[in-house]
C-alpha positions in Angstrom: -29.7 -31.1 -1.3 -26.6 -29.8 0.9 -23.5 -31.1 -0.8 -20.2 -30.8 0.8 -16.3 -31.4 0.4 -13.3 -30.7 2.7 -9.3 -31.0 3.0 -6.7 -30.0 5.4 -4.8 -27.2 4.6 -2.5 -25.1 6.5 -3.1 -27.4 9.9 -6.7 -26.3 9.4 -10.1 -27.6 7.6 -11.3 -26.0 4.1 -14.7 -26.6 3.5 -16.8 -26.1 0.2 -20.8 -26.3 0.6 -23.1 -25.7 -1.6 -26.9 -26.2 -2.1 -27.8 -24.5 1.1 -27.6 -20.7 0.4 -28.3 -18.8 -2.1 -30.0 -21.1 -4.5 -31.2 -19.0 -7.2 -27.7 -18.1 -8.2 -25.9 -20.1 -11.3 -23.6 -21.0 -8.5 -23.5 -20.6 -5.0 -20.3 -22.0 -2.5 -19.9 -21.3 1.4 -16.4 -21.4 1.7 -15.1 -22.7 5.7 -11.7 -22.4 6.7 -10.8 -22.3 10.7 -14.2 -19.8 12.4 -13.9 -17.6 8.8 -17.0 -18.2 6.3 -17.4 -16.3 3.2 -20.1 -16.8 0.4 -19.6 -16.5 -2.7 -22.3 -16.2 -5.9 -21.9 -15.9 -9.5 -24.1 -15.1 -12.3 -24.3 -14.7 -15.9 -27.0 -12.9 -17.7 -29.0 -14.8 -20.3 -28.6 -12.6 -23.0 -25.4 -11.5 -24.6 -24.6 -7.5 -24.1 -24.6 -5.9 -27.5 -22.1 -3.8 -29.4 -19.5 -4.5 -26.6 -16.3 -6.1 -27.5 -14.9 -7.2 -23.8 -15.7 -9.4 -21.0 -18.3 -7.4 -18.9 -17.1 -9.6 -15.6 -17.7 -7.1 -12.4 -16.3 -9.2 -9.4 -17.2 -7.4 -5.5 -15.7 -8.7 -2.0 -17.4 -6.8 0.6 -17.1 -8.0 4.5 -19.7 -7.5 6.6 -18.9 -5.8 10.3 -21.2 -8.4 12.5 -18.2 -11.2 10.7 -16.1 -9.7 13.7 -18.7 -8.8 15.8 -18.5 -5.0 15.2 -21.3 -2.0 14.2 -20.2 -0.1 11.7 -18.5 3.2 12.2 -20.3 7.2 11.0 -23.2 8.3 11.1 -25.5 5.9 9.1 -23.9 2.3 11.3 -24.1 0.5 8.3 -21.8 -0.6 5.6 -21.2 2.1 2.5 -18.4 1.8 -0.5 -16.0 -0.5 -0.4 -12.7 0.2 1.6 -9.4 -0.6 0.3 -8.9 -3.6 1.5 -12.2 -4.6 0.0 -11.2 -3.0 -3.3 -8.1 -4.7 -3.0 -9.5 -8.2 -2.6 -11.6 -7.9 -5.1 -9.0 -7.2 -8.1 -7.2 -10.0 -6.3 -9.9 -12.1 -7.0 -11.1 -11.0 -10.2 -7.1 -11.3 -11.9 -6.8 -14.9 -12.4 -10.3 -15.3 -13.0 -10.5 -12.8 -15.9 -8.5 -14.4 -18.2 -10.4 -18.1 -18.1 -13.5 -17.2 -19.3 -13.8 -17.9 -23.3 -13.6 -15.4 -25.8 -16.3 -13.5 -26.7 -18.4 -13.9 -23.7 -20.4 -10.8 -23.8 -22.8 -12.1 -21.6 -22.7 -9.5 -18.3 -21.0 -11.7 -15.4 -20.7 -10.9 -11.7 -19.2 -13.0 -8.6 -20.3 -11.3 -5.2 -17.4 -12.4 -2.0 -19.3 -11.6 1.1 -17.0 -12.3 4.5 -20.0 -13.6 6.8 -17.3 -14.6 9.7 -14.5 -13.7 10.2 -11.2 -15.4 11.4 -8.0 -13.3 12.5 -6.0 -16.9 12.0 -7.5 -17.5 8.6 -7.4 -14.9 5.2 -10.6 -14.3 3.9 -8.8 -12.6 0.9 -7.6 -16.3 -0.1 -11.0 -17.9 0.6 -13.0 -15.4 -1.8 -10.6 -16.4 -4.7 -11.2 -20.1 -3.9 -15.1 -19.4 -3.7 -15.3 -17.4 -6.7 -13.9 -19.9 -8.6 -15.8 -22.8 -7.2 -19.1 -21.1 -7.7 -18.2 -20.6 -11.5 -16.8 -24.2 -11.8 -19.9 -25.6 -10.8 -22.2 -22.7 -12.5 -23.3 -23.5 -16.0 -20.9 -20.6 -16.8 -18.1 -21.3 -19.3 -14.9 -21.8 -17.5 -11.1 -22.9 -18.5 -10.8 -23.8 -14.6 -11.3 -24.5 -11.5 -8.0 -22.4 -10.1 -6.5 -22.5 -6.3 -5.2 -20.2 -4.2 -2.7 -20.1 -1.4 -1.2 -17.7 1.2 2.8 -18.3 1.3 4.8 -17.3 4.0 8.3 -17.4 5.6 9.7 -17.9 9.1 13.2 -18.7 10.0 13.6 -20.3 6.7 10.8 -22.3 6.3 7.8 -21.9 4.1 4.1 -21.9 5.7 1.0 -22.2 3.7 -1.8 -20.3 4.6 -0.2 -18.1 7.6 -2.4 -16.5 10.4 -1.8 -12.9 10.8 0.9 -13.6 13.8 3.0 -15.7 11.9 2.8 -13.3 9.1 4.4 -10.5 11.9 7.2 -12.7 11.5 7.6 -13.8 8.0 9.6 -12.4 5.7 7.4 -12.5 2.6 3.8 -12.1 1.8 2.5 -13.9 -1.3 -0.8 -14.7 -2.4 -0.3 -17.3 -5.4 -3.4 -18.5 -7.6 -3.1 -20.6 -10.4 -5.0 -23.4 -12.8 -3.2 -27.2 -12.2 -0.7 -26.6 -14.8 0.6 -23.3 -14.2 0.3 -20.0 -12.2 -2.0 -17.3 -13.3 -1.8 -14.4 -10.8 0.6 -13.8 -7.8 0.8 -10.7 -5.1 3.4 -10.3 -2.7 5.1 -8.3 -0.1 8.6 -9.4 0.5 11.7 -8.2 2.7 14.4 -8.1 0.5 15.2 -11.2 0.0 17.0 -13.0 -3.7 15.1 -13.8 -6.7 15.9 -17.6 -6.2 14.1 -17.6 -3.2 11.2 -16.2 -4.2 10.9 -18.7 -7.2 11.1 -21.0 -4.7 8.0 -19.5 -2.8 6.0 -19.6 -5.7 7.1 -23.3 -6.9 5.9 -24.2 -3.5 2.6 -22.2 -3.1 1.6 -23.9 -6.6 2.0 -27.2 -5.3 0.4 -26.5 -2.4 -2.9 -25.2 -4.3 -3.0 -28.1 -5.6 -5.2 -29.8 -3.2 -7.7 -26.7 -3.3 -8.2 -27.6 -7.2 -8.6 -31.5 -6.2 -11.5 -30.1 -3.8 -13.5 -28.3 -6.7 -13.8 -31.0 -9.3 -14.5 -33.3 -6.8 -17.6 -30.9 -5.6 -17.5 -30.2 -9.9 -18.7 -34.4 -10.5 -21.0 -33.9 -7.8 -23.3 -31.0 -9.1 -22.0 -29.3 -11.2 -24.1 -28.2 -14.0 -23.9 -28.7 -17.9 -22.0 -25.5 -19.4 -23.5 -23.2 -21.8 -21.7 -23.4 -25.1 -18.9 -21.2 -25.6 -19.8 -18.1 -28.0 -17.6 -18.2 -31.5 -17.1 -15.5 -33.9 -16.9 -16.4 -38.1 -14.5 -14.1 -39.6 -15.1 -13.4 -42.8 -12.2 -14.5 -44.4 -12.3 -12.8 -47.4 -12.6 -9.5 -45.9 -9.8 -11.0 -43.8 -7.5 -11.3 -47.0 -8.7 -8.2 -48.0 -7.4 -6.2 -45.5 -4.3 -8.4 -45.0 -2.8 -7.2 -47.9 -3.4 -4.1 -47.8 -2.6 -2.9 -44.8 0.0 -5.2 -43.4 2.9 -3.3 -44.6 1.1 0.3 -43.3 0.3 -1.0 -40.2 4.0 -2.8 -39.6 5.8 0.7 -40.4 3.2 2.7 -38.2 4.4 -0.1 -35.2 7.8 1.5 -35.9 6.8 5.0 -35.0 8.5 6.0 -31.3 5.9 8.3 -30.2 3.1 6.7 -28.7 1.0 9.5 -30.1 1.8 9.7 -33.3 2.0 6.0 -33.7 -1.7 5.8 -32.6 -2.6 8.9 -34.5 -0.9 6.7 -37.9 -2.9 3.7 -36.6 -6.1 5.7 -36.2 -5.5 6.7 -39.7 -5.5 3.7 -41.5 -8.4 2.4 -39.5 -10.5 4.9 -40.3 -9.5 5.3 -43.8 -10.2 1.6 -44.7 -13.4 2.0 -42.8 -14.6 4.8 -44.8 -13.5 3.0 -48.1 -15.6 -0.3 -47.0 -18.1 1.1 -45.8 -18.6 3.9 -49.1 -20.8 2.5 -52.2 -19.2 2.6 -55.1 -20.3 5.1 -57.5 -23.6 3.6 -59.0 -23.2 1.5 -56.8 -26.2 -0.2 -54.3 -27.0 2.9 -51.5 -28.1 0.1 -48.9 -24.0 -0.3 -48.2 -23.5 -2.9 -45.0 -21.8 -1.2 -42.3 -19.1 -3.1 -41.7 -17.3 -1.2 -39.2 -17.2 -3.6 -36.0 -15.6 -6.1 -37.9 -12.8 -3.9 -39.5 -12.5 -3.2 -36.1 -11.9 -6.4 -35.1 -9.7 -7.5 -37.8 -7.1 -4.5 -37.9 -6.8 -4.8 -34.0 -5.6 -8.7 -34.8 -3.6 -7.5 -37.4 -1.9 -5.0 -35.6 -1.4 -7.7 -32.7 -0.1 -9.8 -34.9 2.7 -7.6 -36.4 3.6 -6.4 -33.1 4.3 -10.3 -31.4 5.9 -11.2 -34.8 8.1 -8.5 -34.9 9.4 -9.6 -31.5 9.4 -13.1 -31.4 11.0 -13.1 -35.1 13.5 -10.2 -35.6 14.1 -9.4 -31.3 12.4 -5.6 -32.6 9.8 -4.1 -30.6 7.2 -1.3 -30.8 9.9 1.6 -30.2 12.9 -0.5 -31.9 14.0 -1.6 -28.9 15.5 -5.3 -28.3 13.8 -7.3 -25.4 16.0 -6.2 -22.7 16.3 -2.2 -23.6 15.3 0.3 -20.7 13.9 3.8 -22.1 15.8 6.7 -21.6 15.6 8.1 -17.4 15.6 11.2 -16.5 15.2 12.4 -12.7 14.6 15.6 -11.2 15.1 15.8 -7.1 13.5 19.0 -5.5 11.2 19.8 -7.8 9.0 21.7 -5.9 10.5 24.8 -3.7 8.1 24.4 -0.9 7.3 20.9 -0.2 8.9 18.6 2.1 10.3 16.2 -0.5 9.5 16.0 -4.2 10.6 14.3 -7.7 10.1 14.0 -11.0 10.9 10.8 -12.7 10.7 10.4 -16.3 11.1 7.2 -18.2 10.1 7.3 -21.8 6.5 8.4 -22.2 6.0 7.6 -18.5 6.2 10.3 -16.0 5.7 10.3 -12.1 5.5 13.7 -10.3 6.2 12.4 -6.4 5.5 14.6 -3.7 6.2 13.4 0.4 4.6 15.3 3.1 6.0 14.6 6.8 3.6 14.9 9.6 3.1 14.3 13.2 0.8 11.0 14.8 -2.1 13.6 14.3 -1.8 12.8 10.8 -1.9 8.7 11.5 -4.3 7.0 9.0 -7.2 5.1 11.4 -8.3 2.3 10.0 -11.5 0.2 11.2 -11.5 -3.1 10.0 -13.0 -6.5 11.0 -9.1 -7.8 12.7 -10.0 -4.1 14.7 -8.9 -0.8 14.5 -5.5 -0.4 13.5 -2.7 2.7 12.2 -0.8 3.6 9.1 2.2 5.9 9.5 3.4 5.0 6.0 1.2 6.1 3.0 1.0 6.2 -0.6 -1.7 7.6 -2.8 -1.2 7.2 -6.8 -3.7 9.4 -9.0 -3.9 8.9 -13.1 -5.5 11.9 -14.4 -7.0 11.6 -18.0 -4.7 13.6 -19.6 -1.7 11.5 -18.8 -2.9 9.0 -21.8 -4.0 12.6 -23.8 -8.1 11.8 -22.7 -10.9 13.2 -21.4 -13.2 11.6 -18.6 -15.2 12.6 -15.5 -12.6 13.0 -12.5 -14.8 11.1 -9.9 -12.1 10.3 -7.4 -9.5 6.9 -7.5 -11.0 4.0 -8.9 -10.0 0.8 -8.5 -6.9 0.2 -10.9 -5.8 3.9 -8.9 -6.2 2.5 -5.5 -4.5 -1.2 -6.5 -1.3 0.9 -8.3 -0.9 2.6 -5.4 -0.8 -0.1 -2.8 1.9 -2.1 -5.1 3.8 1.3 -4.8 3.2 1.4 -0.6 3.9 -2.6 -0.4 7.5 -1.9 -2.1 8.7 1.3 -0.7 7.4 0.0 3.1 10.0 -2.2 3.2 12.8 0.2 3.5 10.8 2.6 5.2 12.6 3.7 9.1 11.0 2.8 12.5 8.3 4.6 14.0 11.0 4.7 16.9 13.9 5.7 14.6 12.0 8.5 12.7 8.8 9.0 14.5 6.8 10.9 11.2 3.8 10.2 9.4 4.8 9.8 5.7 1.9 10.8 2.7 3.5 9.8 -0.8 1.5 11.5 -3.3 2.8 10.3 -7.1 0.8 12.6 -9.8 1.5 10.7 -13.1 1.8 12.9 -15.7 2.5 11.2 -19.0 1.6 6.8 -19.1 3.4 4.9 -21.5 3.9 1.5 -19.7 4.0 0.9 -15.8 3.3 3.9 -14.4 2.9 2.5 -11.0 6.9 1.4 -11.6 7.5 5.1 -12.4 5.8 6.0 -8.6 7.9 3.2 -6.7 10.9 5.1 -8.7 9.7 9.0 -7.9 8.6 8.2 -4.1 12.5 6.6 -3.6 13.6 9.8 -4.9 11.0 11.8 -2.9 12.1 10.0 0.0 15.4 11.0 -0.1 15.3 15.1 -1.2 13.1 15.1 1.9 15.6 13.6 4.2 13.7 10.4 5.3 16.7 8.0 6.6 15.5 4.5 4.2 17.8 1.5 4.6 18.0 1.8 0.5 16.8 2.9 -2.4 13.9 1.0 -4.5 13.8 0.5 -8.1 10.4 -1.0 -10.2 10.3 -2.6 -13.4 7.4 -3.3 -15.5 8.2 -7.2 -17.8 6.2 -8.4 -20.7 5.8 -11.8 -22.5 5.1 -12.6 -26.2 4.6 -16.2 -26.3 3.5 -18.4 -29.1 3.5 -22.0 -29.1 7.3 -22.8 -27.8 8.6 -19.6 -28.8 8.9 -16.5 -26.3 10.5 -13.8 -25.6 10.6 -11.9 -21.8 10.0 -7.7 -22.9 12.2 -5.0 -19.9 9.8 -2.3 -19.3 7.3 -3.0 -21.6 5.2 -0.1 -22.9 1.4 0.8 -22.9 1.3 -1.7 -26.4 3.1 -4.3 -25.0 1.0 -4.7 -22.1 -2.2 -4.4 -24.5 -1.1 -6.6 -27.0 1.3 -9.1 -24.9 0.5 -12.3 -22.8 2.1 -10.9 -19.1 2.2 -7.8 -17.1 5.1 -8.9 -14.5 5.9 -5.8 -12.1 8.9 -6.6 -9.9 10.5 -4.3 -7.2 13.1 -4.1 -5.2 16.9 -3.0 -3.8 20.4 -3.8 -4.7 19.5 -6.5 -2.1 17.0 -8.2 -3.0 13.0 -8.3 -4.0 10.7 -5.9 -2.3 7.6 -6.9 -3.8 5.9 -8.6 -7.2 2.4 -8.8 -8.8 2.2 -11.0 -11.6 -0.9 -11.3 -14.2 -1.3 -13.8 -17.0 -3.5 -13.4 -19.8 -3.0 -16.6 -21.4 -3.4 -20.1 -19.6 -0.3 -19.8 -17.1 3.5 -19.2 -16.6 5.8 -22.2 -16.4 8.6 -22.3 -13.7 11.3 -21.4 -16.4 9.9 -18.5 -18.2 9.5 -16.8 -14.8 12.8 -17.5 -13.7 14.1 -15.9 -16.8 11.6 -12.9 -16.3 13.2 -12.7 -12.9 16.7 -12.8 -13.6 16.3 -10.4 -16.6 14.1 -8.1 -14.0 16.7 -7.6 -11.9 19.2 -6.3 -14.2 16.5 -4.1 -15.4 15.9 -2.9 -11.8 19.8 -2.4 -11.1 20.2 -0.4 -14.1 17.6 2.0 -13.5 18.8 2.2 -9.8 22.1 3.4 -11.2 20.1 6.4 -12.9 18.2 7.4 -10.0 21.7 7.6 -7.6 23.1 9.5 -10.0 20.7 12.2 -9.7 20.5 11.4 -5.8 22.7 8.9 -3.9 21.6 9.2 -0.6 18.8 11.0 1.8 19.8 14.6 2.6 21.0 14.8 5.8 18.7 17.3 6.9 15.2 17.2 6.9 13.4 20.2 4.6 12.9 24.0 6.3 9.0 23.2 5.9 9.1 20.4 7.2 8.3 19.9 11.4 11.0 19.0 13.6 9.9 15.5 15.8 12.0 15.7 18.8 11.7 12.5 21.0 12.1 12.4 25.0 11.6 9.4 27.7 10.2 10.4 31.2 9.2 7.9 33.7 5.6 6.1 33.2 4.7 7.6 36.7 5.4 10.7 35.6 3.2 10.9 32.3 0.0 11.8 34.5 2.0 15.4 36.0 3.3 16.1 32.4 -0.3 16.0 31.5 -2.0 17.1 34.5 -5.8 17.2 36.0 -8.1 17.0 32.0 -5.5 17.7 30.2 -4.5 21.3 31.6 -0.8 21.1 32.3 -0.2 19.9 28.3 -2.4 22.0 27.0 -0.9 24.7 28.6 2.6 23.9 27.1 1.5 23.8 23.6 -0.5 27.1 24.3 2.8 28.7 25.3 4.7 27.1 22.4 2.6 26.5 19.9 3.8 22.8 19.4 2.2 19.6 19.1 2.8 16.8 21.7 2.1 13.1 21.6 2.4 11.0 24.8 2.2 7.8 25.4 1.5 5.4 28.8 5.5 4.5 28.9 6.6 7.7 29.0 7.6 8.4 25.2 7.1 12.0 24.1 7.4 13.5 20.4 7.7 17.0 20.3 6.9 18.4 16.8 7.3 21.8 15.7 9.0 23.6 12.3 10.4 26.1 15.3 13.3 24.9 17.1 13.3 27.2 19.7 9.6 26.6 20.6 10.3 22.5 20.3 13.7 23.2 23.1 10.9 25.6 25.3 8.1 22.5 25.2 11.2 20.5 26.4 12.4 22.8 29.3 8.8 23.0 30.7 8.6 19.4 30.5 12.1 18.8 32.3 11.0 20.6 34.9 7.8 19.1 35.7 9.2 15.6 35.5 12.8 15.9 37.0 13.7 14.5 39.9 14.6 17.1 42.9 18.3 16.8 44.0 19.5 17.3 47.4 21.7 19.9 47.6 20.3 21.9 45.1 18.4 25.6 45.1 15.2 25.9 43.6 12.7 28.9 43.1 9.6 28.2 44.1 5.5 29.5 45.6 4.5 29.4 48.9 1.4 27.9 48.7 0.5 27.2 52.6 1.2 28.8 55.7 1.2 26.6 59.5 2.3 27.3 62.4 5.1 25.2 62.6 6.5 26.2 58.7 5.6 27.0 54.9 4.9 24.2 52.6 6.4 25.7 49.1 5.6 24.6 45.6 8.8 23.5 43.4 7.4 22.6 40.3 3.4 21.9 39.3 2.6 18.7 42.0 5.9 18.9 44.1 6.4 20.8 47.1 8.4 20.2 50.3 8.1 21.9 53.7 10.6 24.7 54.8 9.9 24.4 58.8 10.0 27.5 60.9 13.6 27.0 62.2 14.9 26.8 58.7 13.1 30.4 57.6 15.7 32.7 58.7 19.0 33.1 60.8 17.4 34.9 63.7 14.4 33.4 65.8 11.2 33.2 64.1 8.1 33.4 66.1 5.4 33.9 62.9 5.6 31.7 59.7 4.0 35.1 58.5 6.5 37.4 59.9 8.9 36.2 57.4 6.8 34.6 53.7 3.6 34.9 52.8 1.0 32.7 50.7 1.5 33.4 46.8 5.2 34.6 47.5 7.8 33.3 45.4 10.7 32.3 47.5 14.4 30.7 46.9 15.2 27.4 49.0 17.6 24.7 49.0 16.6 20.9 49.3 18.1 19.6 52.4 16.9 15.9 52.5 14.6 13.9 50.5 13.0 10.7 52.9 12.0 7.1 51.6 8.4 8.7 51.6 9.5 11.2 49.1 9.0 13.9 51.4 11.2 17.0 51.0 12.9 18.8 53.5 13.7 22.4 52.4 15.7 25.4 53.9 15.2 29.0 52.7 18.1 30.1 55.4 21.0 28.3 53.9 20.0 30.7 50.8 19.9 33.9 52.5 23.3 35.6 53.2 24.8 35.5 56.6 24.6 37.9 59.4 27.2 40.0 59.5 28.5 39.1 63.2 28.4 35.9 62.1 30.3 36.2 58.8 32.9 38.6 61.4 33.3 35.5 63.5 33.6 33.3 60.8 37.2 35.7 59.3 38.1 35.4 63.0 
């Protein structure tokens, strides 16, 4: 039986179905909002995985081409790996869903998003998060849900739930919000610089706006939804649990202490292992047939060490390092790091380091991108790579994964905001950050290094842009709002909170919750203590570079820009092609054109960009009367010779305009191929052009005798 629920949203109808498709799933919801339709499945496995000890949730969004009516692109026409916009969406949709499912489910979980139709005036991003957590809500899955989602934008002032993509051309913020009833769990933005105040206020009213989203899955829940399998609980063995308490509290809270993250984990490590091998080790005489018990020492130290490390905090303000809550590590940056590229920096923050490298390129280096809203460019990009031994480990190097690919897209989203024109500094921008060393927010360390980058390579940005990594440790009523947390506090904490932006104002956010949301004033706090985080590592970073160099590097290409007339792009390029080609034969530049006349000339040699521009001048300038001109007579008649000027212009010298004296044979005086000199005597309303090789030509000398008489 087809069951189905629906609200107005956004000036448009959300719809939630379920019972028609795919009915062998635990749940199953076609999600409908405006002509976009997306299905979403989930499914649990029956039987718990073993010897795992996380949440083995895999969440995949992929969008099908015939949503927008397209065939694939390559060789095969069909869909392959996901692109980054899929990847994208589904880490969007897999954040606040991660961290509602109970503990200890260890029973393998997957949600499949799959874009059947597809809308330009309605996100199927936000529609997959609302599907997956429909299909769970009403799955026999265990669930601390449902949770909404909303798309939050901004024109002249105003806030607009769910935004097509035109009004988001002229919003100045992008932010996806998702989040239970009570609180929000997960928000990803894009904003123009604009105060922290304002963006609470986004948030505040993107929560109560998914509000009605919620409403629509429990009223779909009390229709069908099915009975939920019980929640999986682990007995500790408390005795053990004592045990180990006191022994190794004391150990483990001076270990915590220990700066390094290295040796701190190699202390750690140490005590583990130790205990484990004295558990697990009969006594002598004792029974050989010894229980291992090594999972659950495991499992006890880790709460034990997770334990010592919130106390610490929320009881003496002390954290992991011995810094208070609102402490920055020490910063270090290094502009021109590298001799030969176009722009590079190395910025070091604590264990965290970010080796940024920018490369400037022509629209030959544009990014195409083939998508269901069409094929589309990218000028500006920024590609963030964590090598294993960054975090000192070893691991196949397969190419970015997700968690690469998401890092570096916060990075683009908060540096593309200060980013020039395409008309004001016509270059493609690559970003490459290399990170080095992780400690905590590496992808903070990137936003950091490409500012820097930026700048040594002479890229004219409005301002520089700082990131900051925030944690939470929050029990009961107490909290307490961590400044660049480290890798630890991220691990062990309740919030990864990564906010960006300029002296200004907010560039971007992402915010993820691990517990069951984030109240309206401990996020204003994180924000407010954010920025002064972000302004005070700003300070670092002018110190070492204030502004972009005013000149771009010697590597680098020089773009010079010219206008000519629209009507005058087909002679610069001529019949196929042959006129341009010719010019960047002879120079060895590279020329882009476009239909109103706009040319970028690139080339690393000056003097072969000013050549490109001399032969282009003089296809496309306009002949003036009066002036002299060398040109080829390409055709003789009897009553004159018509000569060439420039490639496609030519004008007619008539016979009586050859010479001084009498001519009686075109041929007497110029012949085809010759190259003559002429003056322009009269241009008509036709464009025809009248031209004079005798008013070039010295006078006779009678004449010129006369002339002194």
């Amino acid at each position: 039986m087809v069951h189905r629920v629906e609200a107005e949203i956004g000036g448009k109808k959300l719809t939630l179905e379920t019972g028609r498709l795919a009915r062998l799933a635990d749940g199953a919801v076609l999600v409908t909002y405006g002509d976009s339709v997306v299905l979403v499945t989930a499914v649990a496995a029956k039987e718990a995985k073993k010897d795992i000890d996380f949440l083995p949730l895999t969440v995949d969004y992929q969008e099908r081409a015939y949503a927008g009516g397209r065939i694939p692109g390559g060789f095969f026409k069909r869909e392959g790996r996901l692109s980054e916009k899929e990847t994208l969406t589904s880490r969007l949709i897999d954040r606040p869903m991660r961290p509602l499912f109970p503990d200890h489910w260890y029973f393998e979980t997957q949600i499949i998003a799959s874009v059947l139709s597809s809308d330009p005036s309605a996100s199927t991003e936000i529609l997959g998060i609302v599907g997956a957590s429909t299909a769970v809500t009403i799955s026999d899955i265990p669930f601390d849900g449902p949770i909404g989602a909303i798309r939050v934008g901004r024109i002249d002032g105003k806030f607009v739930a769910m935004p097509s993509l035109e009004e988001i051309e002229k919003s100045d913020m992008n932010i996806v919000i998702a989040g239970t009833a009570e609180a929000v769990m997960m928000v990803e933005s894009e904003i123009k610089e604009l105060p922290e105040e304002v963006v609470l206020d986004a948030v505040q009213f993107g929560h109560q706006a998914l509000q009605t989203v919620i409403a629509l899955q429990k009223e779909l829940q009390a229709k069908v939804g099915k009975e939920k399998r019980p929640a999986v609980t682990i007995e500790q063995d408390q005795a053990l649990a004592r045990q180990l308490k006191e022994q190794l509290s004391g150990p483990i809270r001076e270990a915590i202490l220990i700066p390094s993250k290295a040796d701190r984990r190699e202390r750690l490590d140490h005590l583990l292992q130790r205990k484990i091998e004295e558990i697990n080790t009969p006594e002598q005489g004792g029974a050989p047939d010894v229980k291992n018990r090594t999972k659950e020492i495991k499992a006890l130290f880790h709460d034990m060490e997770r334990q010592e490390v919130r106390e610490m905090i929320l009881n003496k303000g002390i954290r992991a390092d011995g810094r208070g809550p609102t402490d920055i590590r020490q910063i270090t940056c290094e502009v021109g790091f590298l001799p030969r590229t176009h722009g590079s920096a190395l910025f070091t923050r604590g264990e965290t380091q970010a080796l940024a490298v920018i490369t400037l390129g022509t629209s030959d280096d544009e990014q195409r991108i083939d998508s269901l809203e069409g094929e589309s460019k990218k000028t500006f990009m920024l590609h963030y790579n964590f090598p294993p031994f960054s975090v000192g480990e070893t691991r196949p190097m397969r190419g970015p994964g997700r968690r690469e690919i998401g890092h570096g897209a916060l990075a683009e989203r908060s540096l593309k905001q200060v980013i020039p024109s395409r008309e004001a500094f016509p270059y493609t921008l690559r970003i490459v950050s290399d990170i080095l060393e992780s400690n905590g927010s590496s992808s903070m360390a990137t936003v950091c290094g490409g500012t820097l980058a930026l700048m040594d390579a002479g890229v004219p940005i409005t301002r520089p842009v700082a990131g900051i990594a925030m944690g939470l440790i929050m029990e009961g009523t107490r909290f307490q709002v961590l400044s660049d947390i480290l890798g630890l506090e991220d691990h062990l904490g309740d919030m990864d909170f990564k906010v960006t932006g300029t002296t200004q104002g907010i560039t971007a956010f992402q915010l993820d919750i691990k517990i069951g949301g984030l109240n309206t004033e401990i996020m204003k706090r994180a924000l407010e203590q954010a920025k002064q985080g972000r302004l005070f590592i700003l300070d670092k970073m002018m110190q070492a570079l204030a502004a972009p160099r005013p000149e771009l590097s010697a590597y680098a290409p020089r773009i010079v820009t010219m206008k000519v007339k629209p009507d005058k792009v087909r002679e610069v390029i001529g019949p196929g092609g042959k006129v341009i080609r010719g010019i960047i034969e002879k120079t060895g530049v590279k020329i882009d054109i476009d239909d109103y006349g706009v040319i970028h000339i690139a080339s690393v040699d000056e003097e072969a960009a000013k050549k490109a521009i001399e032969m282009i001048n003089m296809i496309v300038e306009e002949v003036e009367i009066g002036r002299v001109y060398v040109g080829k007579v390409t055709r003789i008649m009897d009553f004159g010779a018509i000569v060439e000027l420039r490639r496609g212009v030519d004008g007619l010298v008539h016979i009586s305009q050859l010479a001084h004296h009498r001519v009686k044979n075109v041929s007497d005086e110029v012949k085809e191929g010759d190259e003559v000199t002429v003056k322009v005597l009269e241009v008509d309303k036709q464009g025809k052009i009248r031209l004079s090789r005798k008013e070039t030509l010295p006078a006779p000398a009678a004449e010129a005798h006369q002339d002194k008489e």
